[in-house]
N, C-alpha and C positions, 0 to 999 in steps of 0.2 A: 207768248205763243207767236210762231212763227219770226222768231230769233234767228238770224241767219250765222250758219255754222261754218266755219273756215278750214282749211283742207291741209293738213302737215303736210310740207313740202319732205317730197321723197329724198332719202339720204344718196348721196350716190357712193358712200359706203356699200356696194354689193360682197363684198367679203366677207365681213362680220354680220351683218343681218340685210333682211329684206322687207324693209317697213313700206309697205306703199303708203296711198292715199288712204287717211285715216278716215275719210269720210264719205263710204261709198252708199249710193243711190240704193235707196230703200231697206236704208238703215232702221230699225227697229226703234231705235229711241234718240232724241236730237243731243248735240253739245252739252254736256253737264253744265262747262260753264257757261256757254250763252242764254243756258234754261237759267241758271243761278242770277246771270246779270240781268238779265229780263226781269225777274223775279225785282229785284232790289232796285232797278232801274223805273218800276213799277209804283214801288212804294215811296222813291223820292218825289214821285211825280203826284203825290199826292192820288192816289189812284183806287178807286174801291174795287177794281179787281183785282185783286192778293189771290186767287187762290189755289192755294196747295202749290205756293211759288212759283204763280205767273204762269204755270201754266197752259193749263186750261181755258176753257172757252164762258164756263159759269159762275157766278160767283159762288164760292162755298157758304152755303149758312151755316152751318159749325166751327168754320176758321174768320170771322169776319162781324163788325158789329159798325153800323156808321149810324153816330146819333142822328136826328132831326136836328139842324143846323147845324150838323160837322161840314163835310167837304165843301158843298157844293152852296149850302146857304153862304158861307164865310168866302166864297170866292177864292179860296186856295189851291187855284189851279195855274198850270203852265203858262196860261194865257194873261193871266187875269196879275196875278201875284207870283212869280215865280221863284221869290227870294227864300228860302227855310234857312230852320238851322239845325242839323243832324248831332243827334246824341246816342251814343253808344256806352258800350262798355268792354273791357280788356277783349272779353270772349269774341264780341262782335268785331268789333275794329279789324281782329284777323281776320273774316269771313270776308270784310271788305277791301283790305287794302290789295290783295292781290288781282282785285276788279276792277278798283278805280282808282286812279291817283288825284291827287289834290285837285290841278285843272279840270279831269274829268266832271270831278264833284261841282264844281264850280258852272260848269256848262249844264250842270242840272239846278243850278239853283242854288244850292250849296254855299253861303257866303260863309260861314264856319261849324267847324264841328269840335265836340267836347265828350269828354270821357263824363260820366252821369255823375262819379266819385268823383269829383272835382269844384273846386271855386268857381262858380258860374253868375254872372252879373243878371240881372232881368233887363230884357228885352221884350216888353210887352208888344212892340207891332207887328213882332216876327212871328208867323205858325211853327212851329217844332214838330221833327218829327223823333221819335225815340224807339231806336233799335239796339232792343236787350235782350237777357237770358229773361226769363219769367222768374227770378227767385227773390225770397223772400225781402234780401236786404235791395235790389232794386226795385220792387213794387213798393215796399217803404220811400224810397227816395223820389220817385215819381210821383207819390203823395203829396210829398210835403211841397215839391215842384209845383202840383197844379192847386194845391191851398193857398200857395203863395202868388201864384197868376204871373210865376217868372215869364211865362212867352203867350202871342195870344188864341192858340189852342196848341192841344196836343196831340197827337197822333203817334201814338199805340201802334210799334209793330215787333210782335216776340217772332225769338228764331224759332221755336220750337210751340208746343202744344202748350198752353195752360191748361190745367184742369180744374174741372170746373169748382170743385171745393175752392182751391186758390182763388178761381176767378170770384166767388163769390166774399173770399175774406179781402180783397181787395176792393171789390164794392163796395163793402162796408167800412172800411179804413177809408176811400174819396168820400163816400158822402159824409162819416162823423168829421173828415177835415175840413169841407166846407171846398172841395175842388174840382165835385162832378160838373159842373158846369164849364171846367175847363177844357174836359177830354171830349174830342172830335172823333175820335173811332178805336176799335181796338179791332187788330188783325195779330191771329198767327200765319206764320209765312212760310212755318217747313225749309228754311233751312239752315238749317242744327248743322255744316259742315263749312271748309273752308277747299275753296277749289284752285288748286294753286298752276292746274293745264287743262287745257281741253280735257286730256283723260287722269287728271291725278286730283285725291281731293284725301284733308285729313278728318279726323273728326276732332283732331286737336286736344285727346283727353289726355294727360302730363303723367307719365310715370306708370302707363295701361298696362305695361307685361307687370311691375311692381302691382299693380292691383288688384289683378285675379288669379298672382302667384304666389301673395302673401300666405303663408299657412295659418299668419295671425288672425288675417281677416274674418269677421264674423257671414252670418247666413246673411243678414241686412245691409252689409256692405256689399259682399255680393253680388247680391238681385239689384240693387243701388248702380252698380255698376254695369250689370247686362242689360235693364232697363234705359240706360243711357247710350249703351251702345247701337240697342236696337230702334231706338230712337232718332239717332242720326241718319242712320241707314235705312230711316224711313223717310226722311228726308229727302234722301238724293233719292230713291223712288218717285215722290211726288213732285219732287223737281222735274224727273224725266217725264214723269207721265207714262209710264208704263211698268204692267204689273211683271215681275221677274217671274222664272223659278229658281228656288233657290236650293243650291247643293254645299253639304257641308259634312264633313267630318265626324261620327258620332262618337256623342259625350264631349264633355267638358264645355269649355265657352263657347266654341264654335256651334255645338247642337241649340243647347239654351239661349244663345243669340236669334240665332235663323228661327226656331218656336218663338218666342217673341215677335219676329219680326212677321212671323210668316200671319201671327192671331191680329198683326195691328194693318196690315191691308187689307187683310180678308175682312175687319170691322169696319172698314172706311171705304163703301160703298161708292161714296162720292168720286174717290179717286178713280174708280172702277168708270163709271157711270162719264164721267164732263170727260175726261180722257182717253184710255180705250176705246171705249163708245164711239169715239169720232174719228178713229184711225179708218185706213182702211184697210180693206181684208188682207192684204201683200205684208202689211205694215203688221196688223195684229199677230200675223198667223208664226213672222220670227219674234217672237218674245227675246226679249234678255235672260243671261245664265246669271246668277248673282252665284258666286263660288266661296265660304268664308272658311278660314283657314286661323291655325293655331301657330301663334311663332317660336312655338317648344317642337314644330315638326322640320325645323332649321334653323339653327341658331346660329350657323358659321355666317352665309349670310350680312346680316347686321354687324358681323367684328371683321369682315376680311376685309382687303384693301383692294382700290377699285384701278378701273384701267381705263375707263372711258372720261369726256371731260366732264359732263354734268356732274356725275358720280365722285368724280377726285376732287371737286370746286368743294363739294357738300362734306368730302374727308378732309380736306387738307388746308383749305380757308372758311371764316365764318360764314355761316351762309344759312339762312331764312327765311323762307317767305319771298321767295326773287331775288332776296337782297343777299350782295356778296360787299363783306367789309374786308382789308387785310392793311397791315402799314404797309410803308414803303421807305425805304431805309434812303437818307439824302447822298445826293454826287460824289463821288470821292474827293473832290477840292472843298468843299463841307463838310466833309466828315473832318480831312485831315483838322483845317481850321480848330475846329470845335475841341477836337483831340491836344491839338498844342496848349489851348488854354482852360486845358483840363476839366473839359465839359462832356457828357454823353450825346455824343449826336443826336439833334432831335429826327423826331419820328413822324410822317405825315400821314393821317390815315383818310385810305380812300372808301367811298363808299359807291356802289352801284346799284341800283337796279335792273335787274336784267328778265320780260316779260318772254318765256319761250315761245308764246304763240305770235309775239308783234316781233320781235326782233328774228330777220332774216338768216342770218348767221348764227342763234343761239341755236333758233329750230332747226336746221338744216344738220347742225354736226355735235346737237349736246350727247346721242347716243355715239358718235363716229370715239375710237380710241385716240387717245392723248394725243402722241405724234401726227395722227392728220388733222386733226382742229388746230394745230401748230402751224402745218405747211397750209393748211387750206385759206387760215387766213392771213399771213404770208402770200400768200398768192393771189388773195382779193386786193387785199391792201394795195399791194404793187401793180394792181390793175387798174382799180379809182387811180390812183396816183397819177398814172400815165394818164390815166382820161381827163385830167383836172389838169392837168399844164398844156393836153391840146388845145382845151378850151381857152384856159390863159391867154394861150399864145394866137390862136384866134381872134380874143378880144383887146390885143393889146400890150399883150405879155412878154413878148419876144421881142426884138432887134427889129430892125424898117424888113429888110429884106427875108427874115423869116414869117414877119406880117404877111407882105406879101405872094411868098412863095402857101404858106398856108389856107390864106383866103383865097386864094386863087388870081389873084391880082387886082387891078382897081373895080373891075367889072365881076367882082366875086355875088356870088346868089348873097341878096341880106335875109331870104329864110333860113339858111342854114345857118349865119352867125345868131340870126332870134333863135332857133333851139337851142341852137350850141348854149347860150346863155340863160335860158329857160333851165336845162339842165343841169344846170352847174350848184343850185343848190339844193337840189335830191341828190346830187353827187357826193356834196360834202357831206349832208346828214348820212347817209351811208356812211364815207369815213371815220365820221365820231364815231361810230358805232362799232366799227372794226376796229378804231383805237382804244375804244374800252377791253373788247377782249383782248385784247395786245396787251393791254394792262392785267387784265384777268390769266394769261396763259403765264406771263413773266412770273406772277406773283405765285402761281400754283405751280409753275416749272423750279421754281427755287427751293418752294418743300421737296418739292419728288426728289429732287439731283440729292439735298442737301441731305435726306434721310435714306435716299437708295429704294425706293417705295419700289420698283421695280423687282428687285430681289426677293422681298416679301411677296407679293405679290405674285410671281414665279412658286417657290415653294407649296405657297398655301392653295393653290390650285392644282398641285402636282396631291396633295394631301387631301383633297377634297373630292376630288374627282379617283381616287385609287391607284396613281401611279406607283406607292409603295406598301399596294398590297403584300406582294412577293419580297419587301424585305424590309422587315420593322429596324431592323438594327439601322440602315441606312438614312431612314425616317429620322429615326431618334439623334443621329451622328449629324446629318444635317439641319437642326434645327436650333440643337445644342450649338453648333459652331454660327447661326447666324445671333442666335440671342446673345451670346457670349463678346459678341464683337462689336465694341463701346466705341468705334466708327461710321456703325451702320444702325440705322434706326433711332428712334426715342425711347423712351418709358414704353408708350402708348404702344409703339410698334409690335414689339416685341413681346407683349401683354398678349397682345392680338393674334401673335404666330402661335403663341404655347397654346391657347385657348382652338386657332382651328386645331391642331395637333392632337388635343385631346377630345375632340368631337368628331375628329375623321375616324372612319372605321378599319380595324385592323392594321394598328400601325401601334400602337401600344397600351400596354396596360398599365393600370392604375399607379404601379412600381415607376413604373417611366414616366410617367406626368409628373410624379413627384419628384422625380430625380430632374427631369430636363427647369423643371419651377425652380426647384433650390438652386440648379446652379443659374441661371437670370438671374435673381435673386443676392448672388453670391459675386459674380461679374457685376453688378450695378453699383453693388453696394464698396465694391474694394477698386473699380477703377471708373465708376460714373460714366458718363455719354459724352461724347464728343460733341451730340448734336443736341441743341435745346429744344427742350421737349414742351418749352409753353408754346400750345398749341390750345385754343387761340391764341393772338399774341394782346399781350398787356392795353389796355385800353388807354393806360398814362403815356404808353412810348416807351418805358424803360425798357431798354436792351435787356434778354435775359441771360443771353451768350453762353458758348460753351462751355461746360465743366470738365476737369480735367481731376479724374481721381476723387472724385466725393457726389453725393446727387443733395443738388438743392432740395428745400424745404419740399417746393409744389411737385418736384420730380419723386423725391420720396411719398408724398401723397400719394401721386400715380401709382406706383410701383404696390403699396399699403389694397388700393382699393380692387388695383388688377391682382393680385392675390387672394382678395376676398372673391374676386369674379371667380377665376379657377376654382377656390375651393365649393363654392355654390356649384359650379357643375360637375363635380366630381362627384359630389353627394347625389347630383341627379341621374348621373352617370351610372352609380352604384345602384340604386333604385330601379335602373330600366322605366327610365320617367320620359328621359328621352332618345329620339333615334341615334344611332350613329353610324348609320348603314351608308354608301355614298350619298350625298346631297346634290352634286352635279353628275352631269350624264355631257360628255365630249361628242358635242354634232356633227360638225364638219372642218373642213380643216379651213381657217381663214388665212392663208399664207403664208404663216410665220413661224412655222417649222421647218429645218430643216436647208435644202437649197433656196427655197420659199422664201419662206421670211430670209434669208440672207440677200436673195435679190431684192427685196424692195426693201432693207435696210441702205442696199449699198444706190439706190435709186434714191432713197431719201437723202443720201451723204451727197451724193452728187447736185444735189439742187439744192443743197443747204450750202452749198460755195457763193449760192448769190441771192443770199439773204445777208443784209446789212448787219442783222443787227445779231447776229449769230445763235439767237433762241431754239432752230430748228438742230441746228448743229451739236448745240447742246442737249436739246433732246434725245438724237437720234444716239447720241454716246451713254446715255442713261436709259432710253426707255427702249431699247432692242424687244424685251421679253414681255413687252405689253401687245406685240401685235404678232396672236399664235393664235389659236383655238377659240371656236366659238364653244362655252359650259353654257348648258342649261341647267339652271338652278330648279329647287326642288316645288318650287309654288308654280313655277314655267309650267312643268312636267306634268303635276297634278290639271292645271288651268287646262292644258291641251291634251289630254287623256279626256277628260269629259266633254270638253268641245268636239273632238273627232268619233265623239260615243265608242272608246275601246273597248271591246269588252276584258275581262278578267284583269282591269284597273280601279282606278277613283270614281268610274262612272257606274262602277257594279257595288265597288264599296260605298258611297256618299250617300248620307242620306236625300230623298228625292222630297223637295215639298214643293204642293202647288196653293199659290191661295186661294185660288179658283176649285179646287179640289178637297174635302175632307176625307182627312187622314193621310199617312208615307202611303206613300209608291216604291212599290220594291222593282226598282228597273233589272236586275239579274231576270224575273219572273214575268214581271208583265209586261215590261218594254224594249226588252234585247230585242226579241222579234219585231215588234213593230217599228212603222217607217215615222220615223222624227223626225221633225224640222231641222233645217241646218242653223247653226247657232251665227247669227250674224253680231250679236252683240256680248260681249263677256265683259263682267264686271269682279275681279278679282281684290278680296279684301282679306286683311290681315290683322286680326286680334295681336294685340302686344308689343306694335309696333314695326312699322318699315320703311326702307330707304329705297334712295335712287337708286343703286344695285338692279333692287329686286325690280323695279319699274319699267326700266328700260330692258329689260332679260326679258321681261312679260311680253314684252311690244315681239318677239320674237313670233311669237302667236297668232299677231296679226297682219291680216293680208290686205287683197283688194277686195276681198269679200267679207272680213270680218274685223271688228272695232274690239278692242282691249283697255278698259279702263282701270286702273289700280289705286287703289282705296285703302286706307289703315287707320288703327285710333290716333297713332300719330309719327310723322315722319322723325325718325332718330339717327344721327351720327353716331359712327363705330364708336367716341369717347361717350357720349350718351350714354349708349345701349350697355357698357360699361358696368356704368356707376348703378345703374338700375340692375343688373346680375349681382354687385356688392353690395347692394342694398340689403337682399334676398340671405346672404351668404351668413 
C-alpha cells in the first residue's frame, strides 16, 4: 500500500500514436506492478501483512496464518536479522525475475536463492522464506524440508489460494513428519501472474489456445483450466485492490472465465471491505473495465509480422521476460582467419536485459516504428558522445590551450568543472545503455534486411485491413509471387503470409489457399531459401547459412508444421468457427503514404549521411514500408467501443457483470440511457495467448485520462503461436 507509481514518458512519436502519461491523477486502481512489487517486497521482508498482495490496509484472516513464535518471537526482521534465503519454484521465479534482479534481492536480504526441486545443503541459522505454487509435489517437498530442519524456520508464502482440504492434508503430512515446529507462517499472497510493465502482465499458462481448443480435451480438463484462468485474474484484482466490471464475449472461455471470476470476488468480501472500503468516493465511483476476449476472434494478429521495435525484438531475436539473447557473428579479419584454416567462425552470444519501465530509451521508443528507434538512438548516442569529450576536455582531456580556451582560462569558475565532473558518470551510464540498444537494433536490423520483413509486412496489412477486397485475383498473384521467391523471407515468413491470406476476408477461397500452399510448398521444396531460417539462432554457434536448392532438416520441420497450421484453419474456416471479416480498421494516416512518407523517407536518407556507422542508411533502404498507416487491430476496436460506451457495438453485445450486482445487466435495455461513469481504467485480457503487437495497438486507447493494461494466459511469438495451431491440426 501506497507503492509509489511511475509515469511512461510520452513518445514524441505523434504520428503513429498518442500515448500520453500513463498515469493520470485519480486513477482508479494503482501500478500493477508496483502493487505486485509491494506485495513480494513485503513478504521478503518478513512481514505479516500479506494481504490479498500487499495491498491493503488489514491483515486477511483467510489468506494469512503466523504461529506463536513465527515472526516476531524468532526476531526475523529487517532490523534485527536481515539475511533469508528465498526458495521458489520454475512457476514463481518468473513472477520474480522481472521485479527484481539479483542485487535488488540482495538489498533485501537475499543472500541466495534456490529452485525447491533442487540439491539444497542445510543451513540451519538462516530463516527461509518459500515461494511456490501450492501443489501437491511442492507441499511434499516442503515437508520433508522442514522434518529435516534444513533452515531455522520457514516461512510459507503460495502464489495463489490453497484450499482448505489441501491445507488440511498438508497439516497432516508436517505433523506425521515431525516439522511443524519448523514452519513460522503460512501466507497466500494472490499473485498467480507474472508482470513483465507497469501495464502488461502474463499468467504464464504454456500452450493456453492448445488447451481450450483441444477437441480431445475432457469436461475435467476443461473446468481445470478456466478455474486457473480465473484464478489468476483474481489475482491481479487483489493486487489492485479494486473491484472491476467485467465484460466479455458470450459463450465459450471468455463467458466461463468472467462467471468464475465474477463468483470468486463477489465471495471475498474481504477484498471488498480493507480495499474499496478505504478509497475515496472520486476513486471508487471510476471502477475498472476488465474486457476478456477469445484469441479465435483474431488470429492474424499472433502470425503477422511487426513494425514497431518492441514487437520486431520479440519476432525476430530471442526474447523473454526482458531478456533479449542473439549471436553476433566475429570481425571479418576473424572470420577470414578462421576460414583459412578451415574452422567455422565462432559465434559470441550476447545477452541483455532490457527493464521498459527503468531504461529511458527502451520506454521512450519500444512502441515508436523501427526506423525512428534507429535514428533516435543515433542521435542520443552522438549527443552523450559530444557531452562526454566536453567534459574530458574540461578535465584534462584536450591540448594546454584548448584546456584553457574551454575552462575559461586560469581564473575559470571551479563549480562548473565539480559538475562538469559530477556529471560524467550518469553520462556514461546513459551511454551503456544506448550502446546496448545499438547492439539490439544492429542485430534485429540484420534479420529484417536479411529476410525483407518489410515486404511481408506491407502485403499482410494490405490483406488485413481489405485493400484487395475488389480484387481477389491480384491478392492471390501477389502472394504467390512473394512465397515463391527463395530470396525473400524464411520458412517461417512465408508460413505466416499464406496463413493472414487465408484469414483475411474476401480475398480467397478455400481453392486458392490450397493452390497459393502447394505452390510455397513446391518452390521450397525444388529451390530452398536463400535465407536461413534458424530462427532462433543455435545455441552452439553453428552457422546454419544459406541453402541453395534443397531445405535443411530444421527448415523442412518448419515448412511440415506451417502446413499443419494452415490446414488447422482451413478446417476452421470451413466450419464458420472462426471470423474472417476485416481484423484491422485504417485510423489515420501516419505519413507514410504517398508524398508523405516519401518526404520523411528522403529526411531520413539525408541524416543517415552522418551516421558513422551506416545502420540508419541501412534501414532507411529496407524499412521504407514500415512507416504508413496507423491499423487498429481487432481487441484495439472491441477495448474502445466499450470504453467510449458505443452503442449498436461490443458494449451492447458483451456481456455486463457486476460483482457487486446479482445477476447480467443487459446494457442495450437498462443502461444505454443512463449516465455511466467514464471508464479511466481498462484492463484488456486475452484467452489463448498474446503478443507485443497487440499490446502496444491497445495503448492506442489510452489517453491523459485513461490507463490500458493488457493481460493474456501467455505472451507468444509468431513461431510459437505456430506450432500450437499444428498442434491442433
Amino acid at each position: 500500500k501506497g507503492a509509489q507509481r511511475r509515469d511512461r514518458p510520452q513518445t514524441k512519436n505523434q504520428r503513429i500514436m498518442s500515448i500520453a502519461t500513463m498515469a493520470a491523477q485519480g486513477s482508479a486502481t494503482s501500478n500493477l506492478k508496483s502493487s505486485q512489487l509491494a506485495a513480494i517486497t513485503s513478504m521478503l521482508a518478513l512481514s505479516a501483512d500479506t494481504n490479498g498482495g500487499g495491498s491493503g490496509s488489514d491483515p486477511n484472516p483467510y489468506s494469512s496464518y503466523d504461529k506463536p513464535g513465527g515472526v516476531n518471537s524468532t526476531n526475523s526482521n529487517n532490523n534485527s536479522n536481515p539475511w533469508k534465503i528465498l526458495i521458489y519454484d520454475k512457476h514463481t521465479r518468473a513472477i520474480i525475475s522481472p521485479l527484481l534482479s539479483v542485487s535488488q534481492l540482495r538489498s533485501r536480504g537475499v543472500t541466495l536463492h534456490l529452485l525447491l526441486h533442487s540439491d539444497r545443503e542445510p543451513i540451519p541459522d538462516v530463516p527461509a522464506v518459500y515461494f511456490v505454487q501450492p501443489t501437491q509435489e511442492n507441499l511434499s517437498a516442503i515437508a520433508r524440508d522442514c522434518s529435516r530442519h534444513l533452515y531455522q524456520r520457514a516461512h510459507l508464502h503460495f502464489s495463489t489460494r490453497m484450499e482448505r482440504p489441501v491445507m488440511e492434508e498438508f497439516a497432516r503430512l508436517v505433523v506425521n513428519t515431525g516439522g511443524l515446529d519448523n514452519i513460522a507462517s503460512v501466507h497466500d499472497q494472490f499473485v498467480e501472474f507474472a508482470c513483465l510493465e507497469e501495464r502488461l502482465f502474463t499468467l504464464n499458462v504454456p500452450q493456453s489456445y492448445v488447451l481450450y481448443n483441444n477437441p480431445g480435451a475432457t469436461e475435467v480438463d476443461m473446468e481445470s483450466a478456466m478455474n486457473g484462468i480465473a484464478g489468476g485474474l483474481f489475482s491481479v484484482v487483489a493486487t489492485l485492490g479494486s473491484v472491476p466490471v467485467i465484460r466479455c464475449a458470450r459463450g465459450g472461455a471468455p463467458e466461463m472465465v468472467a462467471r468464475k471470476l465474477n463468483r470468486l470476488i463477489a465471495e471475498h468480501p474481504t477484498l471488498i471491505r480493507s480495499k474499496d472500503g478505504h478509497r475515496s468516493h472520486h476513486q471508487s465511483h471510476h471502477r475498472p473495465v476488465l474486457v476478456i476476449m477469445d484469441r479465435n476472434m483474431d488470429l492474424i494478429t499472433p502470425v503477422q509480422h511487426a513494425s514497431t521495435y518492441q514487437a520486431l525484438i520479440d519476432d525476430v531475436l530471442e526474447h523473454k521476460a526482458n531478456r533479449v539473447e542473439f549471436n553476433v557473428k566475429p570481425e571479418d579479419t576473424d572470420d577470414t582467419n578462421n576460414r583459412r584454416r578451415g574452422r567455422a567462425p565462432p559465434v559470441v552470444r550476447k545477452k541483455f536485459d532490457i527493464d521498459p519501465d527503468v531504461d529511458p530509451f527502451y520506454s521512450q521508443h519500444k512502441f515508436n516504428p523501427f526506423p525512428e528507434a534507429i535514428e533516435s538512438n543515433g542521435a542520443e548516442l552522438q549527443d552523450v558522445t559530444a557531452k562526454e569529450q566536453q567534459i574530458r576536455s574540461k578535465t584534462g582531456g584536450g591540448g594546454k590551450d584548448d584546456d584553457l580556451a574551454a575552462t575559461g582560462g586560469v581564473g575559470a569558475d571551479s563549480s562548473e568543472l565539480a559538475t562538469a565532473v559530477e556529471s560524467l558518470p550518469i553520462l556514461l551510464e546513459r551511454k551503456k545503455k544506448l550502446e546496448v540498444h545499438t547492439s539490439i537494433l544492429q542485430a534485429a536490423m540484420n534479420e529484417v534486411a536479411a529476410r525483407d520483413v518489410p515486404q511481408f509486412y506491407e502485403l499482410e496489412i494490405s490483406l488485413a485491413t481489405g485493400t484487395y477486397k475488389n480484387d481477389s485475383a491480384k491478392a492471390k498473384n501477389d502472394v504467390v509471387e512473394l512465397v515463391c521467391d527463395s530470396t525473400k523471407g524464411n520458412v517461417n515468413d512465408k508460413v505466416r503470409l499464406v496463413i493472414v491470406y487465408a484469414l483475411s476476408s474476401g480475398v480467397g477461397s478455400s481453392t486458392d489457399i490450397d493452390e497459393v500452399a502447394h505452390a510455397m510448398r513446391e518452390s521450397l521444396e525444388t529451390m530452398g531459401s536463400t535465407v536461413d531460417g534458424a530462427a532462433p539462432p543455435a545455441m552452439d554457434g553453428a552457422p546454419g547459412g544459406p541453402t541453395h536448392g534443397t531445405l535443411t532438416k530444421d527448415d523442412r520441420a518448419r515448412l511440415d508444421v506451417g502446413l499443419h497450421a494452415i490446414d488447422y484453419l482451413k478446417k476452421l474456416r470451413s466450419m464458420n468457427m472462426i471470423a474472417t471479416s476485416d481484423v484491422m480498421q485504417t485510423e489515420v494516416s501516419g505519413g507514410g503514404g504517398g508524398a508523405a512518407g516519401g518526404d520523411m523517407l528522403s529526411a531520413f536518407m539525408a541524416r543517415a549521411t552522418n551516421q558513422a556507422t551506416g545502420l540508419l542508411a541501412k534501414a532507411n533502404e529496407k524499412l521504407g514500408t514500415m512507416l504508413g498507416k496507423i491499423h487498429k487491430y481487432r481487441a484495439t476496436m472491441v477495448v474502445e467501443n466499450i470504453c467510449e460506451m458505443r452503442p449498436n457495438t461490443e458494449d451492447d453485445e458483451y456481456l455486463y457483470l457486476d460483482p457487486r450486482v446479482k445477476g447480467d445487466v443487459d446494457v442495450a435495455t437498462t443502461l444505454r440511457n443512463a449516465t455511466r461513469a467514464p471508464v479511466r481504467e481498462a484492463i484488456a485480457f486475452m484467452i489463448g495467448g498474446g503478443c507485443y503487437g497487440e499490446y502496444q495497438n491497445l495503448q492506442m486507447v489510452a489517453d491523459e485520462r485513461r490507463n490500458v493494461t493488457y493481460g493474456c494466459t501467455e505472451i507468444v511469438d509468431p513461431c510459437m503461436f505456430l506450432n500450437h495451431l499444428a498442434k491442433l491440426a
